[in-house]
C-alpha positions in Angstrom: -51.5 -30.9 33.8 -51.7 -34.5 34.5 -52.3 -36.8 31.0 -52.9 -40.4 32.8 -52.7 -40.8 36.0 -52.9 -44.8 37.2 -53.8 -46.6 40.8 -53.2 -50.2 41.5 -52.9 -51.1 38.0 -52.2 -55.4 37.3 -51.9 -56.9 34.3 -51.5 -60.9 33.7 -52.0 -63.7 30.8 -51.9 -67.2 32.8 -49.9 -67.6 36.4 -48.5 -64.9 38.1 -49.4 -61.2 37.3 -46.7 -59.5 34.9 -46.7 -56.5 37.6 -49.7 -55.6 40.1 -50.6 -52.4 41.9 -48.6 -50.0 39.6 -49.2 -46.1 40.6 -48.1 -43.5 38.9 -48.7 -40.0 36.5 -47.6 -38.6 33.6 -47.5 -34.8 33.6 -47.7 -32.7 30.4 -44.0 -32.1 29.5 -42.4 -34.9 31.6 -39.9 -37.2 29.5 -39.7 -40.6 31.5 -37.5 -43.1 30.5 -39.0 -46.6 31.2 -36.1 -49.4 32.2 -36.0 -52.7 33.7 -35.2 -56.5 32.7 -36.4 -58.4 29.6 -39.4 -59.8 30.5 -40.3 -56.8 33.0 -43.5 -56.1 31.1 -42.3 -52.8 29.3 -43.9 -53.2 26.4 -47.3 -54.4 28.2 -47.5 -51.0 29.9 -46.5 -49.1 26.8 -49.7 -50.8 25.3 -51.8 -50.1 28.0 -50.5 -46.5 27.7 -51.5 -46.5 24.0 -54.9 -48.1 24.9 -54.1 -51.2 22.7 -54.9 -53.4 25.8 -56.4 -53.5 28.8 -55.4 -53.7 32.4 -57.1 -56.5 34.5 -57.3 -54.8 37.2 -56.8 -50.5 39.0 -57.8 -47.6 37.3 -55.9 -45.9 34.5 -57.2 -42.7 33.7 -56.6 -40.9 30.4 -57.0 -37.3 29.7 -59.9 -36.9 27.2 -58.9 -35.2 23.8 -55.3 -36.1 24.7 -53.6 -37.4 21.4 -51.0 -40.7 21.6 -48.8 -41.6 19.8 -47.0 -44.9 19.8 -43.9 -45.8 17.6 -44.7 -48.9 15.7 -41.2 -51.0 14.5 -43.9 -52.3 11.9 -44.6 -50.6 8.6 -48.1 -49.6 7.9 -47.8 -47.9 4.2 -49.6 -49.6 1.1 -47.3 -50.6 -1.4 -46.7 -47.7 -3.7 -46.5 -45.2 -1.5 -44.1 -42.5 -1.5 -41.8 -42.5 1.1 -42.7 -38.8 1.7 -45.8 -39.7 2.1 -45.5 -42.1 4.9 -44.0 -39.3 6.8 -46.2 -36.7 5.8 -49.3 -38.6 6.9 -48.2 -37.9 10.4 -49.5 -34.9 9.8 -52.9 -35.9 8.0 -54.9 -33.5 10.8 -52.6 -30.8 10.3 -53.5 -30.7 6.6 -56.7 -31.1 7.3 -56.7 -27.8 9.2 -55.4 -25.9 6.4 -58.2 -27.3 4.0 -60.6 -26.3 6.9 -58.8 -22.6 7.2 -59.3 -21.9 3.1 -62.5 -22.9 3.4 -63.2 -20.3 5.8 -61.1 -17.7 3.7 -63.4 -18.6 1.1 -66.5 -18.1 2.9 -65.9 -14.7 4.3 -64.9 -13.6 0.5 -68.2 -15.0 -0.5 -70.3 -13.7 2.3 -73.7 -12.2 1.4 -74.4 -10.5 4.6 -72.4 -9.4 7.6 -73.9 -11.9 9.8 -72.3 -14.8 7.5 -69.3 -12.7 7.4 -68.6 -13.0 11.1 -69.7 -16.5 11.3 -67.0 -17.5 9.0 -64.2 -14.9 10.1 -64.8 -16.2 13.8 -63.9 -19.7 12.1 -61.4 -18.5 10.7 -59.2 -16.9 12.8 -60.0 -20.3 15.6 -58.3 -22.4 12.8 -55.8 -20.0 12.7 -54.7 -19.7 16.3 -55.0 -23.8 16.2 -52.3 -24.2 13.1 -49.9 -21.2 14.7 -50.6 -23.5 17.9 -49.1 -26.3 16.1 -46.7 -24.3 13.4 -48.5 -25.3 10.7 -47.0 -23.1 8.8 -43.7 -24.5 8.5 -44.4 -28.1 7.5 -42.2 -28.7 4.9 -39.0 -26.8 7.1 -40.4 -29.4 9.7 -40.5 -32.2 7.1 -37.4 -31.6 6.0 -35.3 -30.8 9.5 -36.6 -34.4 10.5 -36.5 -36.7 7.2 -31.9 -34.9 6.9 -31.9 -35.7 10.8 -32.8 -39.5 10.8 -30.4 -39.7 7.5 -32.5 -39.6 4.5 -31.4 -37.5 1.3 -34.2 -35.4 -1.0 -33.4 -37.7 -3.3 -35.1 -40.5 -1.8 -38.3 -38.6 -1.2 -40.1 -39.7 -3.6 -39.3 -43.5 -3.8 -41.4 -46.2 -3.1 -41.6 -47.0 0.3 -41.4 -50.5 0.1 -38.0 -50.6 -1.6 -36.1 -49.4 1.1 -34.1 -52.1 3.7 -36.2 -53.1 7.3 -34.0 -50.2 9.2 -34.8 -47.6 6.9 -38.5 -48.4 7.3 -38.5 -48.0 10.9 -37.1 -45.0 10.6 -40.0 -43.4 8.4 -42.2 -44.7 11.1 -40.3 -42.8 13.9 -40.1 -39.5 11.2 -43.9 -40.2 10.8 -44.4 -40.0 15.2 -42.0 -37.2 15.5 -44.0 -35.1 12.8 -47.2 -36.0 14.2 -46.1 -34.4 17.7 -48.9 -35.4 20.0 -49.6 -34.7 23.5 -47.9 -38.0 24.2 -45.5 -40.0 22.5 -44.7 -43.8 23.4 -40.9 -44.4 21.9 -40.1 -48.2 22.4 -36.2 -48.5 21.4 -36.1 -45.6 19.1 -32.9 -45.8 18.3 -32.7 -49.0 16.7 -31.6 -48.9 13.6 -29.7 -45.0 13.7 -26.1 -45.1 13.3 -24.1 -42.2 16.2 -25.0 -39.5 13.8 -28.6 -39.7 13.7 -28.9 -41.2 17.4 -27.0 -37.9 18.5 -29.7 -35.9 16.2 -32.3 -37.5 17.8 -31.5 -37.2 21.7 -31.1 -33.4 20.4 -34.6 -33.1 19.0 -36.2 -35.1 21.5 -34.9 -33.1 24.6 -36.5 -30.2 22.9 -39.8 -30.7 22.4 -42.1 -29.7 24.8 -44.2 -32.7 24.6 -44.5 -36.0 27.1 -42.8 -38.8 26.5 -42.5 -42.2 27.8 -39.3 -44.1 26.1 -37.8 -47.6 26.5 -34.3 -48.2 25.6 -31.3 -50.4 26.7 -29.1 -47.2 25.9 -28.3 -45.4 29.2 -26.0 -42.9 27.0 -29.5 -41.5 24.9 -31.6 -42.2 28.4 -29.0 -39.7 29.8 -29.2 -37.3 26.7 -33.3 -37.3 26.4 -35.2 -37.8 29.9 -36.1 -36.0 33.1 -37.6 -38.8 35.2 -37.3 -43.0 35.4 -39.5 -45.2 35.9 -37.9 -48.9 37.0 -40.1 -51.5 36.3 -38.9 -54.9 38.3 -40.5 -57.8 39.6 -43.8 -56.4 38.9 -43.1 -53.0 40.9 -43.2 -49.7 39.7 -40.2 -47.3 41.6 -39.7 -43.9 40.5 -36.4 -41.5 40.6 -36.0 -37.6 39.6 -33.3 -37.3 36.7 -31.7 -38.7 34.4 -30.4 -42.6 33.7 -27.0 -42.0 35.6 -28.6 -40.3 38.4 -31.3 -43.1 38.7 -28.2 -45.7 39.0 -26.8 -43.5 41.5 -30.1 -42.9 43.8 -30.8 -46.5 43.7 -27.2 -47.8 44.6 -27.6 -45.3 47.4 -31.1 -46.5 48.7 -29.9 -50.4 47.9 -27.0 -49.8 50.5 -29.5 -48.1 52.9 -32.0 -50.7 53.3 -28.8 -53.4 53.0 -27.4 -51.1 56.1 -31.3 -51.6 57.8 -32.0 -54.9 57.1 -28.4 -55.7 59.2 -29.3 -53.7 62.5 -32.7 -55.0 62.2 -31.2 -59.0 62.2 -28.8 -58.1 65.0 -31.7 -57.0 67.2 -34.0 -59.7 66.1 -31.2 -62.3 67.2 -30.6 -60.4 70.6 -34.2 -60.6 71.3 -34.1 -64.3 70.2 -31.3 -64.9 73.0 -33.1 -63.1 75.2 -36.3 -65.1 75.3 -33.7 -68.6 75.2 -31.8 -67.6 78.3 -35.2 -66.3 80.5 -38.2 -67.8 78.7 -38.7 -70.2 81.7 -37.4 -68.0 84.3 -38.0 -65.5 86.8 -37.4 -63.0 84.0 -40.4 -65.2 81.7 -42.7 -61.8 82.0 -39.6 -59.6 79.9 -38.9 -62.5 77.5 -43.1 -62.8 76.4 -42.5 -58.8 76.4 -39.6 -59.6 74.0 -41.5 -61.7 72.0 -43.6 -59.4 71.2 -41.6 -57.3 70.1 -39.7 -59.9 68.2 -43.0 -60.5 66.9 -43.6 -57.0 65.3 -40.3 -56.7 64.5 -40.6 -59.9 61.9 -43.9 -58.2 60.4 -41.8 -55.3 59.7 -39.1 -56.8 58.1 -37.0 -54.3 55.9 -36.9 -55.7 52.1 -33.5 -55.6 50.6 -33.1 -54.4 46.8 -32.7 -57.3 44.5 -29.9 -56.8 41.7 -32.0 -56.2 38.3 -30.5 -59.0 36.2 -31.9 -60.3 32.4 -32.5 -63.6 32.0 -30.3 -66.3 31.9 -28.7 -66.7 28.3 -26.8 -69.5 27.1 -25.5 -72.0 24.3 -24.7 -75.6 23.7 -21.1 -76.3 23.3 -20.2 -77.1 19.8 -17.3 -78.8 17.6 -14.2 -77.2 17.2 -14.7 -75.6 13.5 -11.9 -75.1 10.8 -9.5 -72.2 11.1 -11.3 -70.5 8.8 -14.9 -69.8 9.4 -16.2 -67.6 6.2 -14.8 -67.2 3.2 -15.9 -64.7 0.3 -15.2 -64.0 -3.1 -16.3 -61.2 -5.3 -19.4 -60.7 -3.4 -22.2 -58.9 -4.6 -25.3 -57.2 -3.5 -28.1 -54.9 -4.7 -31.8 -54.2 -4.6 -32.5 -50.9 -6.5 -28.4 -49.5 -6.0 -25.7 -51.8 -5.4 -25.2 -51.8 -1.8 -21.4 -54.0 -1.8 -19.6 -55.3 -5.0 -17.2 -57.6 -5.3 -16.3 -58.0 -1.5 -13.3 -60.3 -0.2 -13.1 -61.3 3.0 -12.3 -64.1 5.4 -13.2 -64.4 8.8 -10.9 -66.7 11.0 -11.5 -69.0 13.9 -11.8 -66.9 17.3 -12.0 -63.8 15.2 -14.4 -60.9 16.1 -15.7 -58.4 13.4 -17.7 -55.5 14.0 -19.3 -54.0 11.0 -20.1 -50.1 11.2 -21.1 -47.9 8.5 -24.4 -45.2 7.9 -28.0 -46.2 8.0 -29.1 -48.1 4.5 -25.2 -48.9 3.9 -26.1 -53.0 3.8 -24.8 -54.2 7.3 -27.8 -56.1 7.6 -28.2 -57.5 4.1 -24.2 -58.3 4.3 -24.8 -60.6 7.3 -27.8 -62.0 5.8 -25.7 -62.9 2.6 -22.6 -64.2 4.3 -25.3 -66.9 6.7 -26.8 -67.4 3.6 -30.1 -66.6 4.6 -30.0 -64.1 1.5 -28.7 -64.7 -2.3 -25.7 -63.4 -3.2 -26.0 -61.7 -7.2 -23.8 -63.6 -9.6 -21.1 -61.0 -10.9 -17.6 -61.7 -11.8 -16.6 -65.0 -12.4 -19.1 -67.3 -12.3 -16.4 -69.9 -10.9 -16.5 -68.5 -7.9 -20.6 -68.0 -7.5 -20.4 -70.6 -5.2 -17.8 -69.5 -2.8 -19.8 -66.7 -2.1 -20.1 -68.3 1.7 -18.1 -71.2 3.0 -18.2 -72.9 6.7 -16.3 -75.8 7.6 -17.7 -77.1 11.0 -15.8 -80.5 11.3 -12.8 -80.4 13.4 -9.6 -80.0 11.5 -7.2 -82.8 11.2 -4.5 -83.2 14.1 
């Protein structure tokens, strides 16, 4: 069954279209990875997908009834929410359905005549084949298998939403999608913020649903894990190849060498004909050179187009002065919001150095790094001496 289906499809802002004449269809079941350059215009389709915006030009056609969902990296809980209920609110019409199905209950208990009676057992056992459609009936199995899977204790169900880290957040919203189950569900990089445990859970869960899927990521390894099909989006083109992301590499390394391989016999004829038409254009051979010029001709309008490389864009940075030998420097550093997160962490960090910092989901990484650029206060524990050595930088260039 065919969900959205798409023919000539552009979208631009100002100058040049973002991409033009896109065709493609996304089949009930099908998980399509979506890949290509910064820039590409991923997210742009994603939207159009989701029907937050609207192509200029083509036709995109949308199966009516069909439900999307799109993972938001954004938050959209009120402040004092539970962070169960977040989640559970993916499943709002779910809930619903139940309300609807003891209402029914209750209305063939209190029929007054068999006419009513069969009116509300007919509704009945319709809302019933719709939850055991949906397995309504093991929501909090469900609720649970996804909330341990993306790394969150039962202890943390029921605490405010808003007091957990940026990471953690986004991870509610992805529990919140993956609850929800629709007919289609738009992942842009979900696997920011898991740590290798809860990625692996998540390429697990996702390659066993039977629902379509359209995901972006830069990680080939979870690509590999989760999709069927890829869709390349580059210089505004849509190409698409069966399998998975290593496959994909491999067909299109293949069909880059073939039209490489065609472009070349295709120059070498052009150039003989060329020579041709040089040595006998003016001759008594002048009626097979205009010949070959036709052909030379045609042969131009159907010149073979080569596979460009799909690069990112062009990232660099100023030099800089030579800094001190030693870059950071900390001293019985300290973080917490509601539970401490690091206390009294020493460290230094030397010129040339690279550190990597690993560690679960919610651990601090992030508010460590803050802390350490100072883009984030440091509590004052220990000796109060040393507060401000929490973060130190020396950027002049050392002395000879």
């Amino acid at each position: 069954m065919i969900l959205i289906s798409a023919n000539g499809l552009g979208r631009q802002y100002s100058g040049d279209p973002i991409f033009q004449d896109l065709a493609f269809e996304v089949r009930a079941g099908e998980r399509i990875g979506l890949v290509g350059p910064n820039g590409a215009g991923k997210s742009t389709l994603m939207k159009l997908l989701a029907s937050l915006d609207k192509p200029d030009y083509g036709d995109l056609y949308i199966r009516p009834g069909i439900r999307i969902g799109l993972l938001r990296q954004q938050p959209d809980f009120a402040p004092g929410t539970s962070m169960i209920d977040v989640v559970k609110s993916g499943l709002a019409s779910l809930i619903e359905l139940q309300h609807e199905l003891e209402e029914a209950a209750q209305e063939m208990a209190e029929a007054d005549d068999e006419a009513d009676r069969l009116r509300a057992s007919a509704r009945y056992d319709t809302l019933h084949e719709q939850l055991e459609h949906q397995d309504a009936y093991s929501i909090d199995h469900r609720v649970e298998e996804v909330l341990s899977g993306l790394g969150f204790a039962e202890s943390e169900f029921q605490r405010d939403a808003s007091l957990f880290s940026g990471g953690q957040q986004s991870r509610m919203m992805l529990a919140k999608l993956l609850l929800q189950s629709p007919d289609l569900m738009l992942l842009d990089e979900p696997s920011n913020h898991l740590d290798i445990a809860t990625t692996e859970w998540l390429e697990s869960y996702l390659s066993r649903q039977p629902v379509a899927m359209v995901v972006v990521s830069h990680d080939r390894y979870f690509l590999d894990k989760v999709v069927t099909k890829i869709w390349e989006l580059h210089e505004g083109r849509l190409s698409a190849y069966p399998g998975n992301y290593s496959q994909y590499w491999k067909l299109r390394s293949e069909k880059a060498k073939v039209l490489e391989r065609q472009a070349e016999r295709q120059e070498e004829k052009a150039e003989k004909l060329k020579a041709y038409i040089r040595k006998y254009g003016a001759g008594q051979r002048a009626t097979q050179a205009h010949d070959r010029e036709r052909k030379l001709e045609r042969l131009q309008r159907e010149r073979v187009d080569t596979m460009r490389d799909v690069v990112g864009p062009y990232m660099g940075f100023d030099e800089v002065d030579r800094s001190g030998d030693i870059v950071v420097e900390a001293r019985k550093l300290s973080k917490s919001f509601d539970r401490p997160l690091f206390t009294d962490l020493n460290m230094t960090i030397d010129r040339g150095q690279c550190v990597g910092v690993i560690g679960p989901n919610g651990a601090g990484k992030t508010t460590l790094i803050r802390t350490l650029i100072g883009r984030e206060k440091a509590d004052l524990t220990g000796d109060p001496s040393l507060a401000n050595r929490r973060f130190c930088r020396w950027i002049d260039s050392p002395a000879e």
